[in-house]
N, C-alpha and C positions, 0 to 999 in steps of 0.2 A: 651785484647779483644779476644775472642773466633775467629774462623772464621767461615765467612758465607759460609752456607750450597749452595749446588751446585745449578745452577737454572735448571729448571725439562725445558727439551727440546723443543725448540721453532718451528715446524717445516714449518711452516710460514715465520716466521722470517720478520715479517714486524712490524710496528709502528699501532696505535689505531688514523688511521685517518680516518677524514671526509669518506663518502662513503667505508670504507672496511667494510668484512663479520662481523665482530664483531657490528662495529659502527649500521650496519644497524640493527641487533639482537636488541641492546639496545635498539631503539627507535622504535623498534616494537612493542615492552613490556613495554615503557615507557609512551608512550601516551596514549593507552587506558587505562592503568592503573589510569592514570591524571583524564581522562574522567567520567571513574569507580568508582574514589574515590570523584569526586565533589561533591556530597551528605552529604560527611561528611565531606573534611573540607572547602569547602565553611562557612557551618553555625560557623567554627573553627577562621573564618577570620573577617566576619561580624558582630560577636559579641563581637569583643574584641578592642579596641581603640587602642592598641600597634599595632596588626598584622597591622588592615586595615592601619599604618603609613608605615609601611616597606613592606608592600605585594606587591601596585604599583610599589615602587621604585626598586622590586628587578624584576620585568617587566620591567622595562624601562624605567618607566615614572621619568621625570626631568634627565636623561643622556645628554641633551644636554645644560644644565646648568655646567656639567664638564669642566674644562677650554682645551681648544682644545689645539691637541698637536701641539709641536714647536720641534725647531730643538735639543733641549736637548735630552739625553737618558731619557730614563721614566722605574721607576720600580714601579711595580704594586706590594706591598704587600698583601694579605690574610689572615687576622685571622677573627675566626667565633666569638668568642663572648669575653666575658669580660678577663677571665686567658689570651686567643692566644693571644689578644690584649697587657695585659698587659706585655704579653712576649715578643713582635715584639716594644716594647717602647724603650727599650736600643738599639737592633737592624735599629729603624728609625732614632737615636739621633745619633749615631756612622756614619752611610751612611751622615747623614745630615752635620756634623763636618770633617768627611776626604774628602765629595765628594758634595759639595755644588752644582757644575755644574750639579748633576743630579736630576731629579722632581720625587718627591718620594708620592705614592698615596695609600692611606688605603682600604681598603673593610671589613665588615661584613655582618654576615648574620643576628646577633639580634640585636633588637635597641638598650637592655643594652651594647653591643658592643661598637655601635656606639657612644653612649652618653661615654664611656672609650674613645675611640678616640678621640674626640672633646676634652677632659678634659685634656687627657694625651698627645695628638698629633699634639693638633689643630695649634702651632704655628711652628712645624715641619717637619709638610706634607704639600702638595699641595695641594691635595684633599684625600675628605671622601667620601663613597657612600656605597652604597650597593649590594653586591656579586649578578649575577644574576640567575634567578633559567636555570637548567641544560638544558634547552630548545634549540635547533640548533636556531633559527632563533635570540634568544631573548640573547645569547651569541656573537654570530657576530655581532650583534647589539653593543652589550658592546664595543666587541674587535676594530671593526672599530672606535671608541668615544675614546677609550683610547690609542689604540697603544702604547701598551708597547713595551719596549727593554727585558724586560726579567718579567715573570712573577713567585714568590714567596711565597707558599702557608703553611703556619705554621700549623704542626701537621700532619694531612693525611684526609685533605677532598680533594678525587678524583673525581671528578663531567667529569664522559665520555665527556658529548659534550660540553662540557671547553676546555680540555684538547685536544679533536678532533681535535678542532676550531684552538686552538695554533699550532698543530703539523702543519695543515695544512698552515699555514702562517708562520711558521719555527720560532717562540718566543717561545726561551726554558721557559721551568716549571722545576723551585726548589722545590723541599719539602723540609722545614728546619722543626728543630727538630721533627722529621719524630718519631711515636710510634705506635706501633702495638701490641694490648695486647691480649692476646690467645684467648677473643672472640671475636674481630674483626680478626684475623687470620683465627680462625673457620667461622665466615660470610663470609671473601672475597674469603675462598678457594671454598665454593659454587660456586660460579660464576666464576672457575679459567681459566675458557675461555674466558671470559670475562675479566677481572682485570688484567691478565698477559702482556694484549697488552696494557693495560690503562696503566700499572707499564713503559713498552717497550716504551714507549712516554714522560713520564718525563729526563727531562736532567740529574738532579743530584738529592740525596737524602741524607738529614745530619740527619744521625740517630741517636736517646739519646744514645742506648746502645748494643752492640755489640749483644745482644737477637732479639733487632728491627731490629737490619742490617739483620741478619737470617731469620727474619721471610721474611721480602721487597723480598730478594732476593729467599727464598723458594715458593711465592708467583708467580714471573717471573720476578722482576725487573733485570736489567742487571747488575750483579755482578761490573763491575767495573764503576755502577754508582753510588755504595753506598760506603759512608763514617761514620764512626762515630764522630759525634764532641762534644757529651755531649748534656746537657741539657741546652736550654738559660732559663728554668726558676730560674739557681743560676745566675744567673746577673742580678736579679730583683733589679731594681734600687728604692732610695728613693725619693720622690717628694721635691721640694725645700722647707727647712722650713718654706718660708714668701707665699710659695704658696696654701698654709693650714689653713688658718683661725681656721677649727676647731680641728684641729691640736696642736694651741695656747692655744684652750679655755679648750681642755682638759689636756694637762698641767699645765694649770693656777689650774684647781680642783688637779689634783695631787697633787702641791703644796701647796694645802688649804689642806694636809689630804687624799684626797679618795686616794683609791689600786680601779685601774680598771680590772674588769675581762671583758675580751671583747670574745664576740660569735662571730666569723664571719662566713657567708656563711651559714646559718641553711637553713635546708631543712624540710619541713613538717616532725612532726613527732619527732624532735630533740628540739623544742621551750620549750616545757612541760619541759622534762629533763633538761635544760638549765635553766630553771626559778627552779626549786625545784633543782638545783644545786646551784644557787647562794643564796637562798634562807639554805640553811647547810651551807654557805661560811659566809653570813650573820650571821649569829645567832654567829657564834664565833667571826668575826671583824666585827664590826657594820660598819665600814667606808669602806666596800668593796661596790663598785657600780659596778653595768654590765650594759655594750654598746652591745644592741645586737640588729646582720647586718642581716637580712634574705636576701637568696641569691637572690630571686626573687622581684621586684617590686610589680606584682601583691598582691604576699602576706602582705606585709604593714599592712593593713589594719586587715588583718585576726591575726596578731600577738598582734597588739595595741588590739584587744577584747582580744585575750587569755591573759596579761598580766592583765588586769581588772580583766578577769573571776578568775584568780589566784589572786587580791587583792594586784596586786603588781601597783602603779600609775610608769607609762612608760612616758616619756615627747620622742614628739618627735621633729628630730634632724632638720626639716623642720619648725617647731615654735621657735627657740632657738634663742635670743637673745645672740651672740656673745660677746656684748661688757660688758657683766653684767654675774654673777655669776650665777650658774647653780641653778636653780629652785629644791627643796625639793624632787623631785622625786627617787626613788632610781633607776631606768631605764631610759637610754636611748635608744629610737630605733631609729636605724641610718634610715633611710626612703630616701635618698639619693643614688644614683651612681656612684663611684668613690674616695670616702674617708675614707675606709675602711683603704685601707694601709700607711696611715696619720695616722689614728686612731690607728693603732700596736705600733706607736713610743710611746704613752700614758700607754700600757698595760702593768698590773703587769704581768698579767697571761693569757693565749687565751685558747679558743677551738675553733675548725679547724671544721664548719660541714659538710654535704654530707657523714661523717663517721661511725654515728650513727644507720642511716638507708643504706640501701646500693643504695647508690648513686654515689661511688667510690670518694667521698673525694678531698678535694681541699687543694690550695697550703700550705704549712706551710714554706715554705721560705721567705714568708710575713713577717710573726712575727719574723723569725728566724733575717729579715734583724735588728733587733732593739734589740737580744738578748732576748727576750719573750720566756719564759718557757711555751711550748704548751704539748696540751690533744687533743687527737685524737681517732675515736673509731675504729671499729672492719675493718670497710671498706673503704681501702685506694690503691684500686686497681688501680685508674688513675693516683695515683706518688708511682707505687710499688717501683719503684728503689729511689728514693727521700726518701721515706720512710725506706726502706730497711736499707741505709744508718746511716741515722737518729737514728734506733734503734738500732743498733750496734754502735752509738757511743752517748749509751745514751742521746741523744740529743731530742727528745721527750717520750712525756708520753701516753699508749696506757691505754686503758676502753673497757670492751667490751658491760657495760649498763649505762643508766641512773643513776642507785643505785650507780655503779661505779662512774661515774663522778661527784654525789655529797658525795660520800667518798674523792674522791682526794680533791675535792674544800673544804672540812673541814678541812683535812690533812694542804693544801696551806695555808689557813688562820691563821693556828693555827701555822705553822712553816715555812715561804718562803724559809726559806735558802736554801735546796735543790732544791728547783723546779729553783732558780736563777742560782745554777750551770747548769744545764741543759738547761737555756737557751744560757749560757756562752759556751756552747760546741756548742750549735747548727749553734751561728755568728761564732765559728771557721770553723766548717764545711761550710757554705756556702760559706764562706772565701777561702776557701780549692780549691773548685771544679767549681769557675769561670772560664769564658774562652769561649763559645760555643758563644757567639755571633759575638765575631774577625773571629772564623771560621766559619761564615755562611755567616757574613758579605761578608769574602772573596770568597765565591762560586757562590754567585752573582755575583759583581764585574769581576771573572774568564769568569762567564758565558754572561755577559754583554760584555764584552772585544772578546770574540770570536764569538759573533753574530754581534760587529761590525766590525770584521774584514773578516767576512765569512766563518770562521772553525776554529778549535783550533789552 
């Protein structure tokens, strides 16, 4: 690990609470802004059946449906959507298994989140709910209902009057695997009067990689509240195999014959490619079938037309009769949330999307968990160092087009055996570089232990 750069002088030198100069700045700027921008996303809200479920709830409404607190210690987790989720899963299981006396409670910000937690959590945690929006009144709200012992926020969402709110009732904030990529470093040094005293109010920080430690602490955080502990998403764990139904079903086709090429996480714009990719995969092994996940729910629907418009019949994975043999279709679209990484155990072969177009690309330690020889494309700037990794030890396979990725998917068809090695390196490396969850696990617990004792 490199070391972190020096932190740029504090001359303040106070914490990002309730009522200081900073705090009051923020929500000078924050509310009319709120006020200013109801035009646009009010209609943003009212027209979508997802928002108007989680918009109230992240107001308020149904908080006192939370089970009230008791004399247990309570930690509040944070992940904002489905990956932080699925990251803080081994994370909830481990607290849950060494430290049963303590009440352990989820937040997201998107429903797709939430519906990962309920799926991946639901018999692990206390409670689910919904992170609240950054509002003073509408936070205190929160914090009084939940009273945690120590609050735990995955990745780096810094929401000021959260964080205010905690400093001022003295409930330390973890940021676990804490990541800072040069344009979020470039955004928060904007505001580095601001963000410095926000950084000055978290308790600890578990950084993936001694780059992130640099940046936290070039930012303001206090050097000796940052640690590196790696990354928790290589201790992405797998779901029980009886807890997968479709899991089963697509094994049971493997077995009848099909090679699965599975898309996961496509993002507008990568579908097309993906179908005239499997589509060159096709024409050489007639028995390759593609399961392909769009990242979004909304989209659904707009994929099941584009596979038509392309004349490929799609079955999707919401009409599937489990207990009976896969219908003639040569597509599956997974139409679901949450069976994705079930579905990797099935695949011959994966593409990883978010990469194709730049959307900075999502996990491939999914598929790596199950040995799947993945295709990745140009833009993988959300897992640079996952990545980074990865291609130094030949362990994925990058495209930087469409044309590309159905060159490889001809290439795959017509000869697996190399792409099989490559996936065989990739379970060793993630093999390799577990661990970040024991130590985040323990920073909590550290920081849990000294807020009940009253200092370190």
């Amino acid at each position: 690990m490199s070391h972190p750069a020096k932190a740029p002088p504090d001359p303040q030198g106070g914490r990002f609470v309730a009522g200081s100069r900073a705090h009051r700045l923020y929500n000078l700027l924050l509310l009319p802004a709120v006020v200013l921008a109801a035009p646009f996303w009010a209609p943003w809200v009212l027209f979508s059946a997802r928002r108007r479920k989680n918009f109230p709830a992240r107001l308020g409404t149904g908080i006192g449906r939370l089970p009230a607190p008791t004399e247990r210690d309570r930690v509040w987790i944070h992940a904002v959507s489905v990956g932080e989720t699925l990251s803080a899963a081994p994370l909830v299981r481990l607290l849950r298994v060494r430290h049963p006396d303590v009440e352990l409670v989820v937040s997201t910000v998107t429903l797709t989140g939430q519906e990962t937690a309920a799926k991946t959590l639901g018999s692990v945690s206390d409670a689910r709910f919904y992170f609240p929006f950054d509002l003073p009144w509408i936070c205190a709200r929160f914090l009084d209902r939940v009273r945690p012992g120590v609050v735990a926020i995955l990745e780096t969402e810094l929401w000021p009057n959260f964080i205010a709110e905690c400093a001022r009732r003295e409930i330390p904030v973890v940021v676990l695997n804490a990541r800072i990529s040069e344009r979020s470093f470039r955004g928060y040094g904007r505001f580095g009067c601001l963000f410095s005293k926000v950084l000055r109010s978290v308790s600890a920080f578990s950084a993936q990689t001694g780059d992130d430690a640099q940046r936290l602490v070039a930012l303001g955080a206090a050097p000796s509240s940052v640690a590196v502990a790696g990354n928790m998403k290589f201790d992405v764990a797998p779901p029980r195999p009886d807890a997968s139904p479709f899991r089963a079903w697509l094994l049971d086709e493997k077995a009848r014959g099909a090679a699965w090429f599975v898309a996961g996480s496509t993002h507008e714009g990568e579908d097309a490619d993906v179908l005239r990719a499997f589509r060159a995969a096709r024409d050489v092994n007639g028995s390759v079938r593609l399961l392909l996940a769009p990242r979004h729910p909304e989209r659904f629907d707009a994929v099941a037309e584009l596979c038509a418009r392309e004349g490929l019949e799609a079955a999707r994975r919401t009409r599937l009769d489990l207990a009976r043999p896969a219908p003639p279709a040569p597509v599956i679209l997974l139409d679901t949330v949450g069976e994705l990484l079930a579905a990797y155990a099935a695949a011959d072969i994966a593409f990883v999307g978010g990469s194709l177009v730049p959307k900075g690309g999502h996990n491939i330690l999914e598929p790596a968990l199950y040995g799947v020889p993945t295709i990745v494309g140009p833009h993988m700037e959300n897992f640079r160092e996952i990545d980074a990794i990865f291609t130094s030890g030949r362990a994925v396979r990058h495209v930087q087009s469409g044309l590309e990725l159905a060159a490889e998917m001809s290439r795959w068809a017509a000869d697996p055996g190399p792409y099989a090695e490559s996936g065989r390196k990739a379970a060793e490396l993630l093999a390799a570089f577990r661990g970040a969850t024991e130590r985040n696990a323990a920073i909590i617990l550290r920081e849990l232990s000294r807020r009940r004792g009253g200092g370190g």
